[in-house]
N, CA and C atoms as a LAMMPS dump frame, in Angstrom:
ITEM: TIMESTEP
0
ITEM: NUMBER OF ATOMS
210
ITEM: BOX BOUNDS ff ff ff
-5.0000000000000000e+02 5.0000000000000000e+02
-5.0000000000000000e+02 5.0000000000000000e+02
-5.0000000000000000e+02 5.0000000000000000e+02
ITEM: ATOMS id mol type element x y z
1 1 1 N -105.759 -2.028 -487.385
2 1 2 C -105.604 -0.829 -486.602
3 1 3 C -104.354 -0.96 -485.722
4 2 1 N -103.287 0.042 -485.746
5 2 2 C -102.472 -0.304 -485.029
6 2 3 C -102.467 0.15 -483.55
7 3 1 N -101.608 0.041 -482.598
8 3 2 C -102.008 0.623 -481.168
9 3 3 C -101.16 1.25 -481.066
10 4 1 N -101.796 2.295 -479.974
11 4 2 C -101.249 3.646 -480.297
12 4 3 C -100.063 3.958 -479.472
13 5 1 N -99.583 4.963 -479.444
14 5 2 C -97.926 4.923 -478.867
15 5 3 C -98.245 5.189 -477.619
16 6 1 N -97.371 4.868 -476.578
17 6 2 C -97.652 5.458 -475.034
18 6 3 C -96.796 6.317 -475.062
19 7 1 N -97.232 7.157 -473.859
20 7 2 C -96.4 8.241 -473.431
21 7 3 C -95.064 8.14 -472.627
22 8 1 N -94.317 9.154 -472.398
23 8 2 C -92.705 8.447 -471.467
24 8 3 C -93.906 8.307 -469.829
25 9 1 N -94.912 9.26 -469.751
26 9 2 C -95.572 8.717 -468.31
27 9 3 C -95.865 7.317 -468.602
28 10 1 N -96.738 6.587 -469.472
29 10 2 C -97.217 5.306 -469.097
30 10 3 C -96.386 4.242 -469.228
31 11 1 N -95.311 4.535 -470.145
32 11 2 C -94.295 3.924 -469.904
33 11 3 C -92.979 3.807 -468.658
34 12 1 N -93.259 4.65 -468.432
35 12 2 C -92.247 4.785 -466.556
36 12 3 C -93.492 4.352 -466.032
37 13 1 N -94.796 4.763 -465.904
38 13 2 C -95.859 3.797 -464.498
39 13 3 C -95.559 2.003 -465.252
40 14 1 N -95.736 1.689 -466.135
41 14 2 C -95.497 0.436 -466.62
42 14 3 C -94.827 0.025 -465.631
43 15 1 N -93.304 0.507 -466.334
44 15 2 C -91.552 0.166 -465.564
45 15 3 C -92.048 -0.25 -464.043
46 16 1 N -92.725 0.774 -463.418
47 16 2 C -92.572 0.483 -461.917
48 16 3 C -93.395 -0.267 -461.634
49 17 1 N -94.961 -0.929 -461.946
50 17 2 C -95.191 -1.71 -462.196
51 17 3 C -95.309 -3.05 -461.586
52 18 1 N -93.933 -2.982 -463.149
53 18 2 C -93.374 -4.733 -462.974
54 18 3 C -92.1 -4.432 -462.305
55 19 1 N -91.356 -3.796 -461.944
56 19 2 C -90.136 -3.654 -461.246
57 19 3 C -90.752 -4.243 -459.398
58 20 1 N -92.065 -3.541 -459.099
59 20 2 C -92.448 -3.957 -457.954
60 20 3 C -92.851 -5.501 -457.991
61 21 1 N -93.574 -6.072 -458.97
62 21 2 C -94.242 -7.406 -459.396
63 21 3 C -92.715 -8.942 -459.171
64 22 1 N -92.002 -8.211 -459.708
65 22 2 C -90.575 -8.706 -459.523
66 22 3 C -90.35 -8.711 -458.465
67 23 1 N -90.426 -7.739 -457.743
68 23 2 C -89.293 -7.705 -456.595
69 23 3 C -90.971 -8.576 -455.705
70 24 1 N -92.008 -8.701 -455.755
71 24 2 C -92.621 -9.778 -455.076
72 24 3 C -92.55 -10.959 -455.116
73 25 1 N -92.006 -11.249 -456.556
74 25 2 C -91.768 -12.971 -456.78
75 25 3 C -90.42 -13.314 -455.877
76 26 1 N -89.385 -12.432 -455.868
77 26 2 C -88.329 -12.907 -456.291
78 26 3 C -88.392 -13.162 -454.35
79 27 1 N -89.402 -12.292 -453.57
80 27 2 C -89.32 -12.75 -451.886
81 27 3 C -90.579 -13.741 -451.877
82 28 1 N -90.979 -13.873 -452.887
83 28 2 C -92.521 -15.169 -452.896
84 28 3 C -93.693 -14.548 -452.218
85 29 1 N -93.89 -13.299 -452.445
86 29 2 C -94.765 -12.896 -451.71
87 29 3 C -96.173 -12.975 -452.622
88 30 1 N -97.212 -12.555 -452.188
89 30 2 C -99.108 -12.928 -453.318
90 30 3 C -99.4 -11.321 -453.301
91 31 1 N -99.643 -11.111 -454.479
92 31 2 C -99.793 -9.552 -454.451
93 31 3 C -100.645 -8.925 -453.839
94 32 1 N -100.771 -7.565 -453.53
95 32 2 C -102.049 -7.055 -452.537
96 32 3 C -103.182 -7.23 -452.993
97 33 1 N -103.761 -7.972 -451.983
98 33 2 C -105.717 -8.3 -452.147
99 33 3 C -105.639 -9.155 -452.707
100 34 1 N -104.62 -10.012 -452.993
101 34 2 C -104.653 -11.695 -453.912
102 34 3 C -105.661 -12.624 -452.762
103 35 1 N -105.098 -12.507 -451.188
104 35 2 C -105.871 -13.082 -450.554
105 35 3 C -105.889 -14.768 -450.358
106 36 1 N -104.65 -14.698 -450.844
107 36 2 C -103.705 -16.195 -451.137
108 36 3 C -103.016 -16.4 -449.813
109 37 1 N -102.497 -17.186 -448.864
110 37 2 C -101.821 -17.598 -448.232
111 37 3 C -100.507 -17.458 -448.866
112 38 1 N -99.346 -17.316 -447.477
113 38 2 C -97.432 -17.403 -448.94
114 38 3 C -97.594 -19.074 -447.813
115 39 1 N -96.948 -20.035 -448.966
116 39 2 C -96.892 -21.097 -448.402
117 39 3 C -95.47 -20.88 -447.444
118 40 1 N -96.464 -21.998 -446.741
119 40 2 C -95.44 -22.284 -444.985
120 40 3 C -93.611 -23.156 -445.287
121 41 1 N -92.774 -22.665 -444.592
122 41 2 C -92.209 -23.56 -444.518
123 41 3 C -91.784 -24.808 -444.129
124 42 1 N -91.012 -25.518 -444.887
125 42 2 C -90.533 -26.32 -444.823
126 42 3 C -90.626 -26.807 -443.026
127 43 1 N -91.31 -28.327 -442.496
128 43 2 C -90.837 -28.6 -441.324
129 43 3 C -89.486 -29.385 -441.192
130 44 1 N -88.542 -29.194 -440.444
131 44 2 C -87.497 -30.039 -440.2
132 44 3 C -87.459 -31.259 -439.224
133 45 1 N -87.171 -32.964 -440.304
134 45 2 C -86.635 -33.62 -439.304
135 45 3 C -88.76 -34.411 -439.117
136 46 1 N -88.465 -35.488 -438.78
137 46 2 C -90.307 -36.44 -438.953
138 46 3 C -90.745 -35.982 -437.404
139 47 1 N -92.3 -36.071 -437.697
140 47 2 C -92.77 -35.739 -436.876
141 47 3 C -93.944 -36.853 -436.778
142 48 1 N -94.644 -37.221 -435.531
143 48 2 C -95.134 -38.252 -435.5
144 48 3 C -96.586 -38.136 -436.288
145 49 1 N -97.395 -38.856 -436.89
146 49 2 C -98.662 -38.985 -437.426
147 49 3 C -99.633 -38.776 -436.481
148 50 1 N -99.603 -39.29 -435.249
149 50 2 C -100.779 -39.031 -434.427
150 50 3 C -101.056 -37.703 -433.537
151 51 1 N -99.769 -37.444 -432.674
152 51 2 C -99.463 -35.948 -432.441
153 51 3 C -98.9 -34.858 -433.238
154 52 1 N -98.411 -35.171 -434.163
155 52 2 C -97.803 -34.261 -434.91
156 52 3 C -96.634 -33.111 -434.672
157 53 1 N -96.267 -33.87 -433.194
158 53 2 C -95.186 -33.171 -432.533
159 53 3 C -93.761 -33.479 -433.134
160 54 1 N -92.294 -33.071 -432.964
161 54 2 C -91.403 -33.784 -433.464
162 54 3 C -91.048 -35.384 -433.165
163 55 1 N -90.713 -36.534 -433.839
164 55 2 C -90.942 -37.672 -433.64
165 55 3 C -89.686 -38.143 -432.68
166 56 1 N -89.766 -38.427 -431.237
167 56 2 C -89.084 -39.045 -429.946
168 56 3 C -89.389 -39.928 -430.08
169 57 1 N -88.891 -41.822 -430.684
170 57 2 C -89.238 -42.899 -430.573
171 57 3 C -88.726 -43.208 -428.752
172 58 1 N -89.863 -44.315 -428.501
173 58 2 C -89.202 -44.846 -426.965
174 58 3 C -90.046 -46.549 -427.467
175 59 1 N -89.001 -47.473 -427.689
176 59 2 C -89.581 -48.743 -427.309
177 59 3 C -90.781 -48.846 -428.881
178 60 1 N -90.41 -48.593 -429.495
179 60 2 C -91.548 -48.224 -431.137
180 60 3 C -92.683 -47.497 -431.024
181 61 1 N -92.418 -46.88 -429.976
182 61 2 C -94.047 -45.868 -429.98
183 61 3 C -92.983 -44.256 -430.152
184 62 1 N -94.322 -43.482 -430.304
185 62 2 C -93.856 -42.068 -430.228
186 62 3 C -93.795 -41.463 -428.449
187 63 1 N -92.356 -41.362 -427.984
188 63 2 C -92.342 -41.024 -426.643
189 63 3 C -93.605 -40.065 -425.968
190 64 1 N -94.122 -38.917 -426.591
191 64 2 C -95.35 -38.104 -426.431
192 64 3 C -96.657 -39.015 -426.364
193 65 1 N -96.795 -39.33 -427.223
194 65 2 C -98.806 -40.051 -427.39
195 65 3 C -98.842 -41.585 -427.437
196 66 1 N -97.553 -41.971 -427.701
197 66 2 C -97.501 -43.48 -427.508
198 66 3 C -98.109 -44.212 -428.714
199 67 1 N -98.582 -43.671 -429.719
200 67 2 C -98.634 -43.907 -431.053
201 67 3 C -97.37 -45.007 -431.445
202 68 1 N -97.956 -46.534 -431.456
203 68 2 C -96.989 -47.445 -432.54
204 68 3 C -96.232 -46.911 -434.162
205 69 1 N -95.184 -46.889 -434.246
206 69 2 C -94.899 -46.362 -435.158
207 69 3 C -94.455 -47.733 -436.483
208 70 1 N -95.224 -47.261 -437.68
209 70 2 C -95.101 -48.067 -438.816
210 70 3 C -93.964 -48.327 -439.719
């Protein structure tokens, strides 16, 4: 059985579509009602393990919490 022809309507709703589906990847966005988180960026530069603040060494600890650093 073959499938049947679309119309120029379902073919232009198609088009727009994926023209919108595109233009979500291409800013990384999760489509509506995906209900996905967009992952976080990137942090810059180490941050300490115990506070998790940016990493200030003083004397081998982390200047903030005083966490020995490994």
């Amino acid at each position: 059985m073959a499938p049947r022809a679309l119309s120029l309507r379902e073919v232009v709703e198609r088009l727009r579509i994926l023209e919108e589906r595109v233009a979500r990847l291409e800013v990384k966005r999760a489509p509506p009602g995906d209900g996905r988180a967009a992952s976080a960026p990137a942090r810059a530069g180490p941050r300490c393990e115990g506070c998790g603040l940016p990493l200030r060494k003083r004397r081998g600890r982390c200047a903030e919490c005083g966490r020995p650093l490994v």
